[in-house]
N, C-alpha and C positions, 0 to 999 in steps of 0.2 A: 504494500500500500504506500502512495506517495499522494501527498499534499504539496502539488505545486505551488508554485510564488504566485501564479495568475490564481490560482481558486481561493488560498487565502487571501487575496485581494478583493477577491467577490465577496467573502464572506465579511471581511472587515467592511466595506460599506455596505453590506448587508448589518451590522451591527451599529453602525452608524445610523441609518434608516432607524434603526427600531431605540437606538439611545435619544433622535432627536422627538421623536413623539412617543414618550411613555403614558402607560396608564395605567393607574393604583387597580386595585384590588377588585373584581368583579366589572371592573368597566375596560376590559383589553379586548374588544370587539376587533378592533383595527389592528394591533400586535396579530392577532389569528390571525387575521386575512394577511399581513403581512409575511408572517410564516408558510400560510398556506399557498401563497405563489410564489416563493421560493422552491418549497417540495414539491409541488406538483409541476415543476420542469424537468425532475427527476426518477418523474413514472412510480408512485407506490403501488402496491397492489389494491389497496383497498385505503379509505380515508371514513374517518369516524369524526365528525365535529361536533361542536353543543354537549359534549359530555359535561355534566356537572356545571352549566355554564358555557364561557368559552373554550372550555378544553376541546384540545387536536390530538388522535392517533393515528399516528399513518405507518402502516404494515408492509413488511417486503416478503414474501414468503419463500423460502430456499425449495429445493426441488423434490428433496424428501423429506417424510413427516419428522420431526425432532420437539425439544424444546422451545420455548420460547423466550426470548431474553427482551427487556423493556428498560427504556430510555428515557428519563424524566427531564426537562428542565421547568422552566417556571416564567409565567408568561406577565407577572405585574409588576408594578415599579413600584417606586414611594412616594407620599406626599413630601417631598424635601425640595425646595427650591436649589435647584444648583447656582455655584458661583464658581465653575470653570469657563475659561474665556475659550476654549476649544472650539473649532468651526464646526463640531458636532454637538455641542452643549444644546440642551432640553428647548426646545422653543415653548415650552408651557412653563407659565409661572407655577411652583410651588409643586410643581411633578419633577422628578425622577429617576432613572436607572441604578442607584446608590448602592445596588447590593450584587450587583455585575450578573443580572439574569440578561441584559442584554447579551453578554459572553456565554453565557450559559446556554441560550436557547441556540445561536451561531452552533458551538461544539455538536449539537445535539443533532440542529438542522444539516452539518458537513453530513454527518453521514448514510442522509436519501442520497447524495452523491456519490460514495464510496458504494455502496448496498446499490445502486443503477449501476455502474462500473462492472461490479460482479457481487453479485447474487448468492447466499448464502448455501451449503451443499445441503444442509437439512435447517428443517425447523424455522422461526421466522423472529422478526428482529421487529417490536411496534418503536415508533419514536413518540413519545408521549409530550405533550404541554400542558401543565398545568392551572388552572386561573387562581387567584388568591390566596398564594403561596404568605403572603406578609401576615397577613389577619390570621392564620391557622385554619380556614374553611377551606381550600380547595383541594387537597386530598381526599377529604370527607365528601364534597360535595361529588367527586368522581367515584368516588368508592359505592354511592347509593345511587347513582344514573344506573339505570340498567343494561344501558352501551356498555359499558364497563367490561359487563360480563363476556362481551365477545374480546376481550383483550388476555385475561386469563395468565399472567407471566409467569413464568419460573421462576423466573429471575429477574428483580427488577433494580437498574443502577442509576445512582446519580453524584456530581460533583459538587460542590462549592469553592469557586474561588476563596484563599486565605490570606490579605494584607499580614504583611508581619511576620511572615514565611520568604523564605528564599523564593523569587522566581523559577518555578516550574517543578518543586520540590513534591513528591506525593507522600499524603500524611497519611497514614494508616489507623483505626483501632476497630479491634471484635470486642462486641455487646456497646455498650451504649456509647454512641458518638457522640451526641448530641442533649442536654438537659429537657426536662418535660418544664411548661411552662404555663401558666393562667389567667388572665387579668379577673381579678376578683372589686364586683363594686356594689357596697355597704351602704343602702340608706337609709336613714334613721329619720321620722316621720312624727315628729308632733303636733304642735298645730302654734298657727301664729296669731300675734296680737297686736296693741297700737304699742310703738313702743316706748310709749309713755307709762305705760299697764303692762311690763315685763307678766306682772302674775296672773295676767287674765290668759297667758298663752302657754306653753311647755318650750322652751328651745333646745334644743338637743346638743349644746352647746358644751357642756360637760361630756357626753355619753362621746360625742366626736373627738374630745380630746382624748382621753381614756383609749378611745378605739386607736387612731393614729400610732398611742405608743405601742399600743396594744402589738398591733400588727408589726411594729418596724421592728419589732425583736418576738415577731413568733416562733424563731426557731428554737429560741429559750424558752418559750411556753408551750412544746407539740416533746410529745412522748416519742420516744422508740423509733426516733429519726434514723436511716440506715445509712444515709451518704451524703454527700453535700446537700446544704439545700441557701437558700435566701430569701427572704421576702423584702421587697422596697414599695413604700408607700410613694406612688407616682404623678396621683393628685388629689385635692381636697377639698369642699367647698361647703357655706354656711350661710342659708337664707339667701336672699337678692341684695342687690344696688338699692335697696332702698330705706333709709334714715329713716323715716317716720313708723317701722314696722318691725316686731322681734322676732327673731327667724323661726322656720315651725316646721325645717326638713334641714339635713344636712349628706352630704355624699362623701364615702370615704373609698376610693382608687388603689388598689395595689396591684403589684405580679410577682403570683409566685413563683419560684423555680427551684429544680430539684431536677437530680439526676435519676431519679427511678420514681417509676407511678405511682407508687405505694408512700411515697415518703409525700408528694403532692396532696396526696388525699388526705394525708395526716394534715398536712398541715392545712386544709381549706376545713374541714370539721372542725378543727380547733378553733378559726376565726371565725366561724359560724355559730359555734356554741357561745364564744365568748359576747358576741355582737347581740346575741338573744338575752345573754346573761343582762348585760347594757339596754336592752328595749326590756326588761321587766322590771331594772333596776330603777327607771327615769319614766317608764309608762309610755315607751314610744313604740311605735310601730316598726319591724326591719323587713324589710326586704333585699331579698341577696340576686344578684345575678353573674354571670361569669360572659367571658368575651376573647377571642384569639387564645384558643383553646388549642397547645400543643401538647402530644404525647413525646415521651422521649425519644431519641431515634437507637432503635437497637440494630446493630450490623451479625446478619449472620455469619459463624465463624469462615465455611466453605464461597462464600460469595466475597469476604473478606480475600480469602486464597484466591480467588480467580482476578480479583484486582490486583494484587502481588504479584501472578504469573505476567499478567498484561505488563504491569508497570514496567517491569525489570525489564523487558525488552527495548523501551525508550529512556528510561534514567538509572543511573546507581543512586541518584538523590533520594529514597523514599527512607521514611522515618514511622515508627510507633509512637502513639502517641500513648501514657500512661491514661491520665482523666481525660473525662469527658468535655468537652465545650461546655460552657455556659448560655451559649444561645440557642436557640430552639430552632427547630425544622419539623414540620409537617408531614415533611417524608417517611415518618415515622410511622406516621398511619399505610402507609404502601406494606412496609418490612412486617406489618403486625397480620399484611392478606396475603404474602408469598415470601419466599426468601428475598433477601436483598441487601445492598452494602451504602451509604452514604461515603465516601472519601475524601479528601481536602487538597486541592493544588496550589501547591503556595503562588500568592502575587505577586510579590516583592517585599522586603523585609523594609525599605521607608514608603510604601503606599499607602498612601491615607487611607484609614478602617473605614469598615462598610457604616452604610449610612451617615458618614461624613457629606456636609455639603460638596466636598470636592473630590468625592472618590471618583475615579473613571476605570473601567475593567481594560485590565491591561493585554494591549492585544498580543504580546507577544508570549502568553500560555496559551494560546488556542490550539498550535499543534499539538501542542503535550495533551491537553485534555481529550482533544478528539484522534490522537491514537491508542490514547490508553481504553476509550470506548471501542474503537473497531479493534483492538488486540482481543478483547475479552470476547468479540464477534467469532474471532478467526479460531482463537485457542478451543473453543466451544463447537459451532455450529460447520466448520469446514474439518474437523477430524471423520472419520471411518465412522465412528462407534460412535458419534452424538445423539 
């Protein structure tokens, strides 16, 4: 397999194209359609769209029955205004590309290209796009489309670019790559008054403080914690703008995060119990909700090994990693419905971290990423015995 200087040129302002008009989370109507005429100059067998939303899969099918191996990238941006002066920088205010899925989707989309070149000897290769990878919904929302089911993977792979990593360096770990994560948000419900007559009304004013600390050191108040975890209160807020009135609802914001599900759970019971403890203490009302809901990402060990077979063939740079990330990926929900590996390609060790105003995904890992995905093709689906 060769990646010319002309097709990595395509794909770079194909990456281009899709860094200067991003779109957040559930509205990448336009990103699809941008993907999808790119691949379909490269003949798939078959094209699955509206999965779960905007989700795209497009399938090449080798010539005899085998496995099926699956290809994830992620098709939304962020609400982040960039402030790179680059001739490709976002033309929307306060949208995008910050976490390098414009790189991401490129890697993914090179190989309808390599897979139209030649064609797998068994079994079939989907390239997946995910929609609302940022909020933690779009796995989930694929995983319950009933399209879905015609994808069915053995195996399913995906990458993240890593700022702060050597350029092109591939990071390894089996079982949990990634931390599981939650946005949990606490309202607290009394009732308001003039507030000249604080005691004609309840304000929740106390119960909100209490809670705050409550929360910002839960991991000292949740039992039988097994592995890292954190909780950060992220925001906060008490009654309205307005002077003449004492507040009679308050909201208290946090996210939790933890490297195993078990230890999340603990700790969202705890702040639930605690916040009712608080609405019986003060007479308020609570209600809880949750929002960008991640599971951890668990790599399994064998899918693990078949990215080390792939790697080695393109770098001696790959490294283990001991712990887990602390940020979260949705991917997670993939790996929990078939085998699969999340892995990390380093971007360079001074590259502004993701979700930086000025991050830009570095084009010069896109080889690396997209042969370490077609090695895992070849190692697999073009042996005798697949």
């Amino acid at each position: 397999m060769v990646l010319t200087d002309s097709f990595l040129q395509e794909l770079q302002q194909l990456r281009y194209e899709l860094h200067q008009h991003p779109e957040v989370s559930g509205e990448e109507q336009h990103t699809a359609e941008r993907i999808t005429a790119f691949i379909k100059n490269y003949s798939p067998d078959e094209v699955i769209d509206q999965i779960g939303g905007y989700g795209l899969a497009f399938i090449y099918n080798g010539t005899a029955p085998g496995p099926t191996l699956t290809f994830r990238a992620e098709l939304d941006a962020l609400p982040i205004h960039e402030i790179n002066k680059v001739p490709h920088r976002s033309l929307y205010e306060n949208k995008g590309h910050k976490c390098g899925h414009d790189g991401h989707m490129i890697m993914v989309a090179a190989l309808a290209k390599l897979l139209h070149d030649k064609r797998p000897a068994n079994g079939r290769v989907v390239l997946l796009f995910q929609p609302a990878e940022e909020t933690g919904q779009g796995a989930q929302w694929m995983l319950n489309d009933a399209k879905y089911k015609q994808i069915e993977p053995d195996f399913i792979f995906a990458l993240h670019n890593l700022p702060g990593y050597p350029k092109n360096q591939i990071i390894l770990k089996e079982g949990t790559f990634a931390a599981a994560s939650k946005g949990l948000i606490i309202e607290l419900i009394g009732k308001t008054s003039h507030a000249a007559e604080p005691h004609n009304g309840n304000s929740p004013l106390r119960a909100m403080s209490e809670l705050q600390l409550y929360l910002n050191e839960l991991t000292s108040h949740t039992e039988n914690l097994q592995n890292f975890c954190l909780a950060t209160v992220v925001h906060s807020r008490l009654g309205e703008r307005a002077f003449g009135t004492t507040p009679g609802k308050a909201v208290v914001m946090t996210t939790i995060r933890a490297y195993e599900d078990s230890d999340l759970a603990k700790m969202e019971a705890a702040a639930v119990a605690f916040a009712n403890r608080l609405g019986e203490k003060y007479g308020l009302k609570v209600e809880v909700s949750d929002t960008e809901s991640f599971s951890s990402t668990l790599n399994d060990p064998k899918a693990v090994d078949m990215i080390t077979e792939a790697a080695s063939l393109v770098s001696n740079d790959i490294i283990g990693k001991d712990k887990p990330f602390r940020w979260s990926e949705d991917f997670g929900l993939f790996t929990q419905s078939c085998k699969g590996a999340l892995f990390g390609l380093g971007a360079g060790a001074d590259t502004p971290d993701l979700h930086n105003p000025d991050y830009d995904f570095p084009d010069d890992i896109t080889a690396t990423g997209v042969t370490v995905f077609y090695n895992i093709i070849n190692n697999l689906l073009n042996k005798a015995d697949a």
